[in-house]
N, C-alpha and C positions, 0 to 999 in steps of 0.2 A: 504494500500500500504506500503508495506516494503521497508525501505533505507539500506545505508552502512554509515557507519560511523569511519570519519577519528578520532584518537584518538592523540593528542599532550600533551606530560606530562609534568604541572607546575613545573617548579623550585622555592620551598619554599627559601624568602632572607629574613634575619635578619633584624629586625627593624632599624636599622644605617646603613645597607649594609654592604659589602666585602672590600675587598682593605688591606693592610697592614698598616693601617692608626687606629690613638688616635680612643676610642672607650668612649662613655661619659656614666657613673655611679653616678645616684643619689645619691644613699648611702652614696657616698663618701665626704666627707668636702670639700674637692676641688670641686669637681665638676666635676671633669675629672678624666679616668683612662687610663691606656696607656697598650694594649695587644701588645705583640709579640713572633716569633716565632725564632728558628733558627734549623738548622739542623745540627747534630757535626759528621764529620767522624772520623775515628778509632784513629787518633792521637789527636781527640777535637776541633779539628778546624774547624771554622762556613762554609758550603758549602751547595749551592744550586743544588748538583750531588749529586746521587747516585748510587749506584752498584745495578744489575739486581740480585735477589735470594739474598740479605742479609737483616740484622737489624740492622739500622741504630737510633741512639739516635734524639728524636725530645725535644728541652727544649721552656717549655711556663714561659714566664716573664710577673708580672702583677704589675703595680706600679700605684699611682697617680700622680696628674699632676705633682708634687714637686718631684718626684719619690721614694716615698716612697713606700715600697714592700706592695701588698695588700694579708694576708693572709686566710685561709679557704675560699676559693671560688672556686664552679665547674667550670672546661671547659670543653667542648664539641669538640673533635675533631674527624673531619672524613676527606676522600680525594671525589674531584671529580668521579677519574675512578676504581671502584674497582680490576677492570680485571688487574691493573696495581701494587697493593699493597694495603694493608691496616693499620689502625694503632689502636693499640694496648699497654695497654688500650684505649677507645676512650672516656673515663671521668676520669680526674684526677682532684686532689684537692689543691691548694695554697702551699706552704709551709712557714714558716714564713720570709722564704727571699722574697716571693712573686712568688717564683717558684716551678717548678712540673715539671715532665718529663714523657713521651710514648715514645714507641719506631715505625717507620715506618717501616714495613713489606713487600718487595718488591716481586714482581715474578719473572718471566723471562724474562717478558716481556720488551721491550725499549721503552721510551718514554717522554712526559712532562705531567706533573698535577697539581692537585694545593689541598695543605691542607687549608683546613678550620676551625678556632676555633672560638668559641662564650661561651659569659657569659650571666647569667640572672641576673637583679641586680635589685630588686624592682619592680618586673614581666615587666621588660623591658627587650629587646634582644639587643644583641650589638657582634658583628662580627669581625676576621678581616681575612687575607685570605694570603698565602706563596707559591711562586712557585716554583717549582722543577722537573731536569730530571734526568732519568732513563739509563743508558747505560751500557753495559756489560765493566767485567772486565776480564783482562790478568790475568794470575798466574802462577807461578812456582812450577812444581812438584820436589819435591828431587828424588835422586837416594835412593833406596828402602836400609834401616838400616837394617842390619843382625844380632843378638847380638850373634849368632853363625855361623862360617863359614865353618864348620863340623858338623854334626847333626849324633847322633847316628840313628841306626835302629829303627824303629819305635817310635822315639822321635818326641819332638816340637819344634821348636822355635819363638820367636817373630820377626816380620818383621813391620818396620813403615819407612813410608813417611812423609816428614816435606812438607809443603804449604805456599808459599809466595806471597803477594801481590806484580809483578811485577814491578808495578808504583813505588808504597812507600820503598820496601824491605822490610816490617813488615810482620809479622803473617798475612793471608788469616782470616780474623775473622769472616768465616760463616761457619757453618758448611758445607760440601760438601762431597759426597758420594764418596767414592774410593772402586774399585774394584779391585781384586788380581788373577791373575790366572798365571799359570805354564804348561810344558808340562805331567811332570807326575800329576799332580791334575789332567788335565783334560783327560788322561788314568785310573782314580781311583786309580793310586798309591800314591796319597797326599791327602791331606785334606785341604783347605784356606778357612776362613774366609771370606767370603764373599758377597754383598758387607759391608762397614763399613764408618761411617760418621765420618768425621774430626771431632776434637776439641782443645780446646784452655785451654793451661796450663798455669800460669807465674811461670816460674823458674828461681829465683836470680831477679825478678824484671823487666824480658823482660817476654812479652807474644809469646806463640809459637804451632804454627798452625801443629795438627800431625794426620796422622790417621792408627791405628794399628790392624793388622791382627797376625793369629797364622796359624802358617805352620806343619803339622800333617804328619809326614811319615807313610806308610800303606806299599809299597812293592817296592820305587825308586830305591835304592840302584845305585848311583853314579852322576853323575851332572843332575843338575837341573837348570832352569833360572826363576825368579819370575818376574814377570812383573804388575806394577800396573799403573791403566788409573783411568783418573778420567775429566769428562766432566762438564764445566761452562758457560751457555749465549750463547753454539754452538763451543765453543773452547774447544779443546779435547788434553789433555794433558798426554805422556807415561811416565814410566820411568824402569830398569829393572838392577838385580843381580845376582848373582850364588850364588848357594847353593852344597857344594857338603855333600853328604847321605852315609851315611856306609852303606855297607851289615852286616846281622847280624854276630855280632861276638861274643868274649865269652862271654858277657851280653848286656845289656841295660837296661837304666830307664826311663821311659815313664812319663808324666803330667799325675793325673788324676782328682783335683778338688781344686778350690779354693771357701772355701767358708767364708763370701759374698766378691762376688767380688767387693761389692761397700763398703768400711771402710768409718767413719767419722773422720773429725778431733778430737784431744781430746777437751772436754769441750761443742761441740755438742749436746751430748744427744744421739748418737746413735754407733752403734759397733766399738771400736778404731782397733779391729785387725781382723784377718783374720790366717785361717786354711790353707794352704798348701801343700796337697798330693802329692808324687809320687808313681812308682812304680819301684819296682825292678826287672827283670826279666833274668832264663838263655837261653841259646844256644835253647831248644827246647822251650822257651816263656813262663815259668810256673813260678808264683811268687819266689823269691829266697830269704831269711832271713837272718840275719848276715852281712849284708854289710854297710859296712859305704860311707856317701853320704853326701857332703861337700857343704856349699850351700853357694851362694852370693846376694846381690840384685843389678839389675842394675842401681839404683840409692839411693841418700843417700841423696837429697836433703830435706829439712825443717827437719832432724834425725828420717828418716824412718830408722826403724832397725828391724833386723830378732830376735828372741828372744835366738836362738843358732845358731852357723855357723854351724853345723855337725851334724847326726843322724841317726843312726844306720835301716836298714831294718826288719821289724816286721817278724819272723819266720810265715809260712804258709802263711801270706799275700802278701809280699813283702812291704808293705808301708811303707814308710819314710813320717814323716810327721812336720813339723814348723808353728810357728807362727809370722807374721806379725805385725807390729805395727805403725800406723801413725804419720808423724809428723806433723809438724806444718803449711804445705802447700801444696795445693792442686796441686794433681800431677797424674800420673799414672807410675806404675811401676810393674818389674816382679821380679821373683825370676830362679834362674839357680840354676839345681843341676847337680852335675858333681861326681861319680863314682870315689870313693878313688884308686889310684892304676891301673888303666884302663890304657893299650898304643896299640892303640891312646884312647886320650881322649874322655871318653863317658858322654857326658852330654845332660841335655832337658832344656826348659825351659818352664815356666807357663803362663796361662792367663796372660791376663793386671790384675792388680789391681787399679783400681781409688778413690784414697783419693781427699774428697771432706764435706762439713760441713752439708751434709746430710738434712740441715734446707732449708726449701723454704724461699724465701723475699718477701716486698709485691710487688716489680715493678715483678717478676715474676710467680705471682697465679691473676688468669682470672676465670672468670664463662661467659660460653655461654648459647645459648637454640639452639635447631634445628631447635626450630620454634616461631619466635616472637610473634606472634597474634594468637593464637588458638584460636577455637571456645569454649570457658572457661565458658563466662559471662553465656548464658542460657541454657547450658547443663551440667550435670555430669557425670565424668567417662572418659570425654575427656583424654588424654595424650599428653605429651612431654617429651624430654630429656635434661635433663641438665646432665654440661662436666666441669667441674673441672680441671683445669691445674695446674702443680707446677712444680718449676725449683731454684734449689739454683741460688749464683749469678754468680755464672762460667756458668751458661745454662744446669750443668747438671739435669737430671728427678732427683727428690727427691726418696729415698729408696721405694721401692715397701714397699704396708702395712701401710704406713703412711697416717692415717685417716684424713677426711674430715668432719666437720659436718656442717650442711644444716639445716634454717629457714624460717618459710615463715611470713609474714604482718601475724597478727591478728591470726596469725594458718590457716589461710584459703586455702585450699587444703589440698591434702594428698602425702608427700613425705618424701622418707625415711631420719632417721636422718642423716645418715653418710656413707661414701663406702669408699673402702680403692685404696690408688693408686697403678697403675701397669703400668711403663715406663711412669710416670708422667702424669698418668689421671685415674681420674676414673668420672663414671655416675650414676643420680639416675633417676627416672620417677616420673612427678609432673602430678597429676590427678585433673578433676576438682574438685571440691564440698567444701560445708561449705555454711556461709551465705555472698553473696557478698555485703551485705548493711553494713558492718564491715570494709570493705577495706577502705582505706584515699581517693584515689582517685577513680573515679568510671569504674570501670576494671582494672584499675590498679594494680599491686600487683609486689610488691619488694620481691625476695628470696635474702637471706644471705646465704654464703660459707663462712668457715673457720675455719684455722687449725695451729698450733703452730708453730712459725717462726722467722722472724726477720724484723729488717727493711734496707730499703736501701738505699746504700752511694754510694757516687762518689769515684771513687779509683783516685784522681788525678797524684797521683804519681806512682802506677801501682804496692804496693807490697804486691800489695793483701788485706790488713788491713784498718779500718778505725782508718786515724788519726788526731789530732788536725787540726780543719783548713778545713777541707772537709764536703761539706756540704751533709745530710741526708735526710728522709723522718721521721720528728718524729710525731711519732702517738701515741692519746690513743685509750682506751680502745673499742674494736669496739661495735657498735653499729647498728641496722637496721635503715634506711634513708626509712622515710613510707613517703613524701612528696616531695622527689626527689628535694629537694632546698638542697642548701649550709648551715648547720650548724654544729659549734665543735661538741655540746653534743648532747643526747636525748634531746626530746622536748615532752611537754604532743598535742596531736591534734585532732581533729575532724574526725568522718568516716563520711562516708556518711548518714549514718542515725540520726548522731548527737550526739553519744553517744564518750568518750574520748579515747584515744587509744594514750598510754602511749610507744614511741620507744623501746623498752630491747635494753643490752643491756650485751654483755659479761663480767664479774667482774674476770677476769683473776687473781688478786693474792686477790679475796676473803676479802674485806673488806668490800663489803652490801656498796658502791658507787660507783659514774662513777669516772674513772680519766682520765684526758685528758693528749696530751699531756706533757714529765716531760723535755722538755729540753736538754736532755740523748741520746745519740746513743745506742739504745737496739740490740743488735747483738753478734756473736759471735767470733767475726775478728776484733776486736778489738784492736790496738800497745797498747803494754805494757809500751810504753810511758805516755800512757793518766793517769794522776795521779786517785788516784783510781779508777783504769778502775773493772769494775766487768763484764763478758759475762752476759748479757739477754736473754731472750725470749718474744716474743710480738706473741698476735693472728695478722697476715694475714689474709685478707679476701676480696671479691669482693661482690657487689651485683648486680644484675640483674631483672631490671624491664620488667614483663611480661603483654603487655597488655591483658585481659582476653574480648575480643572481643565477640560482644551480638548477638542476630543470630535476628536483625531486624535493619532495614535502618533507619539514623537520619533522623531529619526533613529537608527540604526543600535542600536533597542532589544535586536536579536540578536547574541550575541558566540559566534564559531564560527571556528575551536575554539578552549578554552582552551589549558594549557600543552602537556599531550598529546599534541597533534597530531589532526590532522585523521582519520576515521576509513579504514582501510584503507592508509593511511599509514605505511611500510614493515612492512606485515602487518597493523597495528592492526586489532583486533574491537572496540575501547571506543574511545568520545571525549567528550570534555563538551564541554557550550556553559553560555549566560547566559542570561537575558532580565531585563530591567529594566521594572518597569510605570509606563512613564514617557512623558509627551504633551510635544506640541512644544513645549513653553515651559522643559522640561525637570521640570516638576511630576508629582505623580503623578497618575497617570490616576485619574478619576470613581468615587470609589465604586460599589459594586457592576455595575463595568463588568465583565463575562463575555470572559474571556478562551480560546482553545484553539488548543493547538499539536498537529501533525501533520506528518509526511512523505509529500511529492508526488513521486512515480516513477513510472518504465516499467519493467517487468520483463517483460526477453525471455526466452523458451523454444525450445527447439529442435522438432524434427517430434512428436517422440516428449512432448513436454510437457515435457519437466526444464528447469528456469532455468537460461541462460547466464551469466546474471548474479544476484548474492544482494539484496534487499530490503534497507535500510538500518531500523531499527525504534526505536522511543520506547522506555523503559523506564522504570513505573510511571503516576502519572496525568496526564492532557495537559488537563485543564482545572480553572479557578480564578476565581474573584469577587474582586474588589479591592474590600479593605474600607474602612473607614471610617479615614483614615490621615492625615497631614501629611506624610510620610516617602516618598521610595522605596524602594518594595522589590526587592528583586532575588534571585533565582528561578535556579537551579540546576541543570539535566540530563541525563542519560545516553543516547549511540547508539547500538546496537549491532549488529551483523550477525554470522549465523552465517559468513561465508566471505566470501573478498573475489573478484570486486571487489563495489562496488554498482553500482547501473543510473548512469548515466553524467551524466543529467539529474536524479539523487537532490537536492531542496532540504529545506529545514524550513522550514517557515510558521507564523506566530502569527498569526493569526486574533481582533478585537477585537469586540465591538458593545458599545455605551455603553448609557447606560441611555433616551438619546433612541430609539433605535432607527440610530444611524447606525452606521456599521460600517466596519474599514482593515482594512490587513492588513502584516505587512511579511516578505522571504524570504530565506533566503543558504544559497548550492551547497553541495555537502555533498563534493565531488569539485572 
């Protein structure tokens, strides 16, 4: 006889429980440690709100009971609802003030949650837990900037929108997608940019929320109206300009290329200037040489400079072409050329150029996988993806190109060394194979990312640089964490088989040892204040523990019965059991392994038909998919029979097949 079975999923609590409360650490001399959480918005100050669709600073403080800062130690932070934000990183490590920082990652959605951190401290668990809502935010869009109010015939110009928090008056500090459209674009006589995501500059020490589109004449020839909309949380915000468009007249210069249009700062490491095309063209549109073409930049903040103001048009080509040069703060800006001699005035202007320090930090490089648990442990040739993020500390993507390399525990699997990024990600595929009795943990298996960067500071006073007095994330040398505990350096440890497995461990400036930690702010934003300030480079890097899940059921995944008692068991019609989706290594079983539970009996009748005995029954649904997880889960349900007894050989069966196609099963009496 076959049931249904109701399924209730355990919530795993920390050995001292939740609560925003002292959390105790034997480790510690004291004997107590004290976790806490705060959430900072855009001006730094401690708030239990946040805005729907942003990223919001989460800071973890870890001290003893005397409150001394406890440093190198993991936390673990996650939230209740995912559907409502997540946080990222969700494992950071002490710093020597005893602090660490993640960032919380909202949707759109509105609402209340609640973040959770924990430590493990001497294979003890210890928790504490931070509440926080969710609600949408107002903003202000600008009236759309024109840095031309005249546009030759088939020229360009820049057009941007500034974004303001209408609460604070500050910079909108998330990015937000703005879109631009006109009546001639959307007759095909223009061309807009569109859509394009806000970003955030600090110029002279304010930060400022913009986002920039380029306006491409094709055939308008006289007024035009730009309009840009830009939607947040369900509040939908216009704003709109004139533009008036020449017809062709006796020439034009057209944009034609900036390249890259991503410069770095100097001292970086990566390209300080940038090429600048135009073109010159006459009355019937054919390249025209000899003309001089007088250039400015629209801005000159941190001593961005053009390398000549003027430059003659290349005979047969028509090109005019400058070079750009970065200065000393991250900014975006264009270049206007304007036609010597021209009445009226015939000028275009360029792409954005965004100066920016081109280096990733480590609060902004992540490593994910697409799928936590794969079927790894007893098969080979399985697959995943793993996803490399990078982001300087403005949020810009680091320069497409800029390499990543990838390790895995003991060598075990097979994955490429390295892939280069493109709009700040790139992917590799980690397949199963190797010998898994080499791994430290048993399925377990740590990869390493990473790729030359910097570290990262609190900008407290907002002028971009790190200065005396702000505190850092200093790190040494990175290393693979093959046992997923908190410590500075490698350590020699144990795999499974016995044999010793030595952490690697990167030697960045090549001296044949580890160095931890120097003390130093390693970066490249650096005030020139700081007495022998030198710019560094540190590796960045994330890891990512992949459980390599077995394609057979641990032991005794069925727990029957709970407090209860057994069913029929002095009278009993109800009883609960367990199951744990959990394989022999004690991990959890394979993603999307297909799991179903049922009850196997005899049920006897007498001559006449009627049952001597009652059918034992599932109650609710008896089957389920193990999803994409690190965690066990554990699974909750109900017996029940109309009248006792039950049939005499009544069991419960869970029933498994992976997703190789292999299949266990495991069963316990129910009498």
């Amino acid at each position: 006889m076959r049931g249904l079975l109701l399924l209730l999923l355990f919530g795993a609590l920390a050995a001292c429980g939740g609560g925003a409360s002292d959390v105790t650490a034997s480790s510690v001399a004291s004997g107590a440690a004290r976790l806490s959480l705060v959430l900072q918005n855009v001006a730094g100050q401690a708030s239990t709100t946040v805005y729907a669709n942003s990223m919001t600073t989460l800071v973890v403080s870890l001290s003893d009971a005397k409150g001394v800062p406890l440093s190198n130690r993991i936390v673990k932070l996650s939230v209740n609802t995912p559907s409502l934000g997540k946080i990222s990183p969700d494992t950071v490590l002490t710093d020597s003030f005893g602090r660490a920082q993640s960032q919380l990652i909202s949707n759109d959605n509105t609402g209340a949650d609640v973040i959770n951190a924990s430590i493990d401290v001497d294979g003890k668990s210890y928790s504490t837990a931070f509440n926080y809502s969710i609600r949408s935010l107002d903003f202000i869009l600008g009236i759309p900037r024109l840095d031309l109010s005249t546009l030759s015939a088939g020229g360009s110009v820049g057009v941007s929108v500034s974004l303001t928090n209408s609460e604070t008056g500050l910079a909108l500090d998330m990015p937000l997608s703005v879109s631009f459209n006109s009546p001639c674009a959307d007759a095909g006589k223009a061309l807009l940019s569109t859509p394009v995501l806000s970003i955030v500059n600090i110029v002279n020490g304010v930060k400022a929320a913009s986002a920039s589109s380029t306006y491409q004449d094709k055939s308008c020839a006289g007024a035009d109206e730009i309009t840009a909309t830009a939607t947040l949380g369900g509040i939908s915000r216009s704003a709109k300009a004139s533009l008036t468009v020449l017809a062709a007249a006796a020439g034009n210069i057209e944009f034609v290329s900036a390249v890259p249009e991503l410069i770095s700062l100097p001292g970086t490491g990566g390209n300080t200037s940038a090429v600048v095309q135009f073109k010159v063209k006459d009355l019937q549109g054919s390249p025209l040489g000899g003309q001089w073409v007088d250039v400015v930049l629209n801005s000159s903040v941190g001593g961005i400079s053009l390398v000549q103001s003027a430059a003659q048009s290349q005979p047969g080509s028509g090109l005019v072409q400058v070079v750009v040069n970065a200065g000393s703060v991250s900014t975006v800006v264009r270049v206007t050329a304007t036609l010597r001699g021209a009445n009226p005035s015939i000028s275009s202007q360029s792409n954005a150029l965004t100066i920016s320090t081109g280096l990733p930090h480590q609060n902004g490089f992540s490593l994910s996988a697409n799928i936590a648990n794969p079927e790894f442990y007893s098969v080979d040739g399985n697959e995943i993806v793993l996803t490399a993020r990078a982001s300087d500390r403005f949020g810009n993507p680091v320069p497409d190109g800029s390499a990543v390399s990838f390790m895995t525990e003991g060598g075990i699997g097979t994955i490429a060394p390295r892939c280069s990024m493109v709009n700040g990600a790139c992917s590799v595929t980690l397949l199963s194979s190797g010998d898994r009795q080499k791994l430290v943990g048993a399925g377990r298996m740590t990869v390493l990312a990473h790729m030359v960067g910097e570290e990262s500071f609190n900008d407290l006073n907002g002028n971009g640089v790190f200065d005396s007095g702000e505190s850092w994330s200093d790190q040494g040398e990175v290393f693979l964490n093959g046992n997923e505990t908190a410590h500075a350096a490698p350590l020699s440890l144990l795999a499974v088989d016995g044999s010793v497995y030595v952490e690697p461990f990167i030697d960045f400036n090549g001296d044949g040892i580890y160095n931890g930690p120097d003390g130093q702010y390693n970066g490249v934003l650096r005030s020139s204040s700081i007495a022998g300030s030198v710019a560094k480079t540190i590796h960045v890097s994330s890891g990512k523990v992949i459980i390599w899940s077995a394609s057979s059921l641990g032991s005794n995944v069925l727990t029957y019965p709970l407090s209860a008692g057994k069913l029929c068991a002095s009278g009993s019609l109800i009883s609960q059991f367990a199951f744990a989706a959990r394989d022999s290594n004690g991990n959890v079983l394979p993603a999307k392994t297909q799991v179903d539970l049922e009850v196997i009996q005899t049920v006897l009748v007498d001559a006449l038909g009627n049952a001597i005995n009652n059918p034992a029954q599932l109650t609710g649904l008896s089957s389920f998919i193990v999803p994409s997880t690190s965690a066990v889960s554990s699974f909750a349900g109900t017996l029940s029979a109309v009248a006792c007894p039950i049939p005499a050989d009544a069991q419960l069966v869970v029933k498994v097949k992976f997703p190789s196609g292999m299949e266990n099963s495991q069963s316990v009496p129910l009498n």
